[in-house]
C-alpha positions in Angstrom: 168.9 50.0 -10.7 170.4 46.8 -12.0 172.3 46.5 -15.3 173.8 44.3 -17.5 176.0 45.0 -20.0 174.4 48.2 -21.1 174.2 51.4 -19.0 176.7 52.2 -16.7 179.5 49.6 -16.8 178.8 49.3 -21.2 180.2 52.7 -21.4 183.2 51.9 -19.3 183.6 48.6 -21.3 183.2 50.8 -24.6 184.7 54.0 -23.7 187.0 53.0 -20.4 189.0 51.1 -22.4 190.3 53.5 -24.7 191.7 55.8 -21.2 194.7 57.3 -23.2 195.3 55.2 -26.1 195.2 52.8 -28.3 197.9 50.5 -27.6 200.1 47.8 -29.2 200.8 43.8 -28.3 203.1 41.5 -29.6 203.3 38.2 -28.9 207.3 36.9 -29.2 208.1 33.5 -29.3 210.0 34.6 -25.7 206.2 35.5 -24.2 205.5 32.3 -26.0 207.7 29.8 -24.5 207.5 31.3 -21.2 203.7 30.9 -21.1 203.5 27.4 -22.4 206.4 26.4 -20.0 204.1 27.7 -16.9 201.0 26.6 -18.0 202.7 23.2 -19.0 203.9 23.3 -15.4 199.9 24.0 -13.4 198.7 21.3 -15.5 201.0 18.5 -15.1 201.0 19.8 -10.7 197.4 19.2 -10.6 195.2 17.4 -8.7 192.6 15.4 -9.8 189.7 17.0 -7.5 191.2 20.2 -9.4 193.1 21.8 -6.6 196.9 21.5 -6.0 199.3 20.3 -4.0 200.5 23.8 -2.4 200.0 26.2 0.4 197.4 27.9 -1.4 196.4 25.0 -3.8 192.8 24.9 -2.2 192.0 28.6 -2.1 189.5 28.5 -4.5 190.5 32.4 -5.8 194.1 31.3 -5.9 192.8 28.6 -8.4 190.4 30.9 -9.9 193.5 32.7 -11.1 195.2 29.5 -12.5 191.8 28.8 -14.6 191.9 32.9 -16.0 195.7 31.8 -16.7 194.5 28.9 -19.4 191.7 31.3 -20.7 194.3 34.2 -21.4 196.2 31.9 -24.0 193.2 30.9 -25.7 192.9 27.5 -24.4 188.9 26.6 -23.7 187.2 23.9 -21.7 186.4 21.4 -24.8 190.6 21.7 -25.4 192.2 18.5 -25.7 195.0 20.0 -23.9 194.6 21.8 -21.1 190.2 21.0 -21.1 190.7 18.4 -18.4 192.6 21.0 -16.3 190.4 24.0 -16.5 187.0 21.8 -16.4 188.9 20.0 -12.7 189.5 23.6 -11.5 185.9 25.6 -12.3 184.0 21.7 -10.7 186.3 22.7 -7.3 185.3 26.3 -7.0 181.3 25.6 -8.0 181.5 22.2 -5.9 182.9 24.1 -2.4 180.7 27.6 -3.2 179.0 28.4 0.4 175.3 28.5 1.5 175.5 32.0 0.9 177.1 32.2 -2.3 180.9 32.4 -1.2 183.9 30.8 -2.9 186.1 31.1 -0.3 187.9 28.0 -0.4 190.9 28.6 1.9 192.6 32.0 2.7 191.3 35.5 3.4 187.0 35.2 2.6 186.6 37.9 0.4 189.9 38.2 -1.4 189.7 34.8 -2.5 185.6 35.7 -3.4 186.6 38.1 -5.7 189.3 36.5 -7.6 186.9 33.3 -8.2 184.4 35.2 -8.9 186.3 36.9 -11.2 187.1 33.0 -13.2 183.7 32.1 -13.3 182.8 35.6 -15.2 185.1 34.6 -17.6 184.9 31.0 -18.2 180.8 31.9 -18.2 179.8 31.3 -21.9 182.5 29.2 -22.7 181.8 26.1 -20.6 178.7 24.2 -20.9 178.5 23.1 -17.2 174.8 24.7 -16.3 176.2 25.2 -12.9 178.7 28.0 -13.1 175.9 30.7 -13.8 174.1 29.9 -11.0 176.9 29.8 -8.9 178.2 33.3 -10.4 174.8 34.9 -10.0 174.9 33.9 -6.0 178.3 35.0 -6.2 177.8 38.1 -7.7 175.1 38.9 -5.0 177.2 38.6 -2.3 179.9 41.2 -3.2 177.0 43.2 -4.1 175.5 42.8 -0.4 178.7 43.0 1.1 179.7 46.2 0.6 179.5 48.7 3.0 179.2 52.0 4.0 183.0 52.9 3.3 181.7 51.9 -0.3 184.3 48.9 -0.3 185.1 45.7 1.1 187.7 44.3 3.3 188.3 40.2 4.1 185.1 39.0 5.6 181.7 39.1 4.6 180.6 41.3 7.3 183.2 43.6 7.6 182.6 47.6 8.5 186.4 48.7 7.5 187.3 48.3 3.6 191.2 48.6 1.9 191.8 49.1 -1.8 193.2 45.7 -2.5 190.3 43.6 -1.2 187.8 46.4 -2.8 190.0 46.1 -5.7 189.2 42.3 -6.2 185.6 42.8 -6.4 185.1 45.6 -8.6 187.3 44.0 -11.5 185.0 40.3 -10.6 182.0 43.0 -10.9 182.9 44.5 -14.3 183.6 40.8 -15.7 180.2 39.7 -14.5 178.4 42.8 -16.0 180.2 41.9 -19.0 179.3 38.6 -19.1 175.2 39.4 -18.4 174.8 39.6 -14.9 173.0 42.4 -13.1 175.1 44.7 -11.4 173.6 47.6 -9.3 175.2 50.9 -11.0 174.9 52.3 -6.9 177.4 49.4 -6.2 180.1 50.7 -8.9 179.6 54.5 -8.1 180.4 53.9 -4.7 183.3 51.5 -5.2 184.8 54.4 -7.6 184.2 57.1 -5.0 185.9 54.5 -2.0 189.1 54.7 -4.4 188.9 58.2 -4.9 188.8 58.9 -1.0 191.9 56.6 -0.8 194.0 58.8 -3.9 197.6 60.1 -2.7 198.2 63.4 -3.8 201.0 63.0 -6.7 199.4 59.5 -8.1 198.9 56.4 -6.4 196.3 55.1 -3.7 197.3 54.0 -0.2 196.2 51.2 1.6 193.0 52.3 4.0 193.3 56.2 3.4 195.4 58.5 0.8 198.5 57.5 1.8 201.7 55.7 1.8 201.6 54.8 -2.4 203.0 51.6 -4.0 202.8 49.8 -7.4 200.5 46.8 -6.1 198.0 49.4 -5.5 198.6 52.0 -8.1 197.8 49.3 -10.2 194.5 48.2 -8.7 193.5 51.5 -8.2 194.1 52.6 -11.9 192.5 49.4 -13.4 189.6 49.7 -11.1 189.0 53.6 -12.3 189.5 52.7 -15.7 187.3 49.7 -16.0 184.2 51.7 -14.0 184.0 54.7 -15.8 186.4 57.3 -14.8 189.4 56.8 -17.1 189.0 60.7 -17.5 189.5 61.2 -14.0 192.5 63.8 -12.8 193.3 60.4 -10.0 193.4 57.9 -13.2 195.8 60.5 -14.9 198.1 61.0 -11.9 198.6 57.2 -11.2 198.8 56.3 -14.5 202.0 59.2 -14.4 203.3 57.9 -11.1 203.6 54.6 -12.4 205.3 55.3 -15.4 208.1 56.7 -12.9 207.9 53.9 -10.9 206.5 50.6 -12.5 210.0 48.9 -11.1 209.6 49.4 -7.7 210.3 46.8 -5.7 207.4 45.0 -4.4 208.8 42.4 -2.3 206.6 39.6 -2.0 203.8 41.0 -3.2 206.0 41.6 -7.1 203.8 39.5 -9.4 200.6 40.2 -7.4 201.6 44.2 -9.0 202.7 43.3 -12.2 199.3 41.4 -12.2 197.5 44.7 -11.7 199.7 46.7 -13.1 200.1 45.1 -16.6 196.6 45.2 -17.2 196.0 49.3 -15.6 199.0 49.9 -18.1 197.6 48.4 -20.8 194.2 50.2 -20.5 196.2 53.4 -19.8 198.1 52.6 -23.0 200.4 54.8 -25.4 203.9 55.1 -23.5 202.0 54.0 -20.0 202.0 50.6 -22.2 205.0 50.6 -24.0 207.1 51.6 -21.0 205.6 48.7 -19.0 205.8 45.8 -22.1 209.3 46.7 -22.4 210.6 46.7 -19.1 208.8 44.7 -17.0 207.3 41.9 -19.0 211.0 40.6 -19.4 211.9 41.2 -15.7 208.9 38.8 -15.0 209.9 36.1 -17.6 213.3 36.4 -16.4 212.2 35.0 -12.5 210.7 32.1 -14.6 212.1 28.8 -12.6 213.6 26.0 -14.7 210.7 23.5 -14.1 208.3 26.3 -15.7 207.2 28.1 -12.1 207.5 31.1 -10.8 207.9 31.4 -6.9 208.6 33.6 -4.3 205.5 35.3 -4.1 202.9 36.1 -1.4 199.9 33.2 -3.0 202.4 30.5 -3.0 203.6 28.7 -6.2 200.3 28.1 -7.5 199.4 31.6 -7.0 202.8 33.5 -8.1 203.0 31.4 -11.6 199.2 32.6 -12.6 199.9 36.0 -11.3 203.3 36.3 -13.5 201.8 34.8 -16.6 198.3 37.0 -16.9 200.8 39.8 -16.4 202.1 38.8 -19.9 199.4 37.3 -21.3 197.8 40.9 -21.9 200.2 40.6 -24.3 197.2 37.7 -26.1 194.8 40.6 -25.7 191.9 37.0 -25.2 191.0 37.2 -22.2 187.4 39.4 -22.1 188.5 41.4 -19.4 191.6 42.3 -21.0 189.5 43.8 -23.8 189.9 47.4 -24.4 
């Protein structure tokens, strides 16, 4: 049974996002300046076939992410601003778009599926190119097909085995799409939310292939992912939520801003002290790895990827972007 935005996935957009409660944002002119400063930076480092010049600058979910950046501060396609910069990078990911409906770009297939798929959900409705929902319907499809009988996904198309942070990318691209009209299989999310349940650690958390071995990257995914699909109410949701409240600063290595990514948002849904724990301690430790031209580096998607990973992390903060929407 296919839905849209009622049914299944409308009462985790209506309901889901109200897990613990109702939370606050503030915008300070600190969020502020930092934001502008990074997105000042992605636009002035672009190309003009909408890529950019790093290692991950033609992964088309790497500069999915840097469009969802732009969209999270309010800035639209018709801007005069930043228009040129978003229109550039949503022409890149519809122009390389597979046969088959992937937007792989560069990088791992399906991670870098999701996260486009993911930016043309949420640009859909605000851009008048009469490509994107075409190209979001095919990609849409292919998540849909590609999951398997784990009930996830892993990095290619035809892959038997599924983790929790590739699964992770396609059930938040699923959610935006059923927000944004497209028909999504209720099957599809049921089985996605029972994969991350089979993957829960005892005490809060989700490991990486099986219910073990815990971090914040995936505590994060794992949380949003439960609280966006229905089961906010869910003893796993309340245990991670709890386990990252005791351990939002972990170090993550590489993979820091990929969490905070995750996390900020699962936080946020969570909300209550979940939120206000998060907002206060680690939205300045991300502004504070800020680089002076406006960047953030160091992480595991490049530059490109690491400085549109740390802003969304803030930008919840904006409470604009849909699938930020509680």
């Amino acid at each position: 049974m296919p839905i849209r935005i009622a049914g299944f996935l409308a009462a985790a957009l209506l309901t889901g996002a109200t897990a613990f409660a109702a939370p606050e944002t503030k915008v300070t002119p600190e969020i502020e300046r930092a934001v502008t400063r990074g997105l000042d930076y992605l636009a002035r480092t672009q190309k003009p076939d909408g890529s950019w010049p790093d290692s991950y600058g033609t992964t088309s979910g790497v500069i999915g992410m840097a469009v969802l950046a732009f969209l999270a501060h309010g800035e639209r396609p018709d801007d005069s601003r930043y228009g040129k910069v978003i229109r550039r990078a949503v022409d890149y990911i519809v122009r390389t778009q597979q046969s088959n409906g992937l937007l792989a770009g560069g990088g791992p297939p399906m991670y870098s599926h999701g996260f486009a798929t993911l930016a043309l959900a949420e640009v859909y409705g605000v851009i008048d190119d009469k490509r994107v929902g075409p190209a979001l319907k095919k990609a849409v499809g292919l998540i849909v097909s590609a999951q398997n009988a784990l009930g996830g996904w892993r990095y290619s198309v035809g892959a038997t085995d599924a983790d929790t942070t590739v699964s992770g990318a396609q059930m938040i691209a699923l959610r935006a799409a059923a927000s944004a009209g497209i028909e999504v299989p209720v099957k599809t999310i049921q089985r996605g939310v029972a994969y991350y349940k089979s993957c829960f650690c005892p005490g809060g958390g989700f490991g990486y292939t099986s219910p073990g071995g815990p971090n914040m990257p995936r505590a994060g995914i794992g949380l949003l992912v439960l609280s966006l699909s229905g089961a906010y109410k869910s003893p796993e949701a309340k245990a991670t939520a709890d386990w990252l409240l005791a351990n939002a600063n972990a170090s993550s290595g590489s993979y820091f801003y990929y969490g905070c990514y995750y996390c900020s948002q699962a936080m946020f849904q969570a909300g209550g002290k979940y939120w206000r724990h998060w907002n206060e301690t680690m939205t300045p430790a991300v502004i504070g790895r800020q680089q002076a031209d406006g960047s953030w580096t160091g992480g595991s998607a490049g530059t490109l990827g690491s400085t549109a990973l740390a802003l969304l992390a803030i930008e919840v903060n904006y409470n604009l972007l849909p699938i930020y929407q509680r």
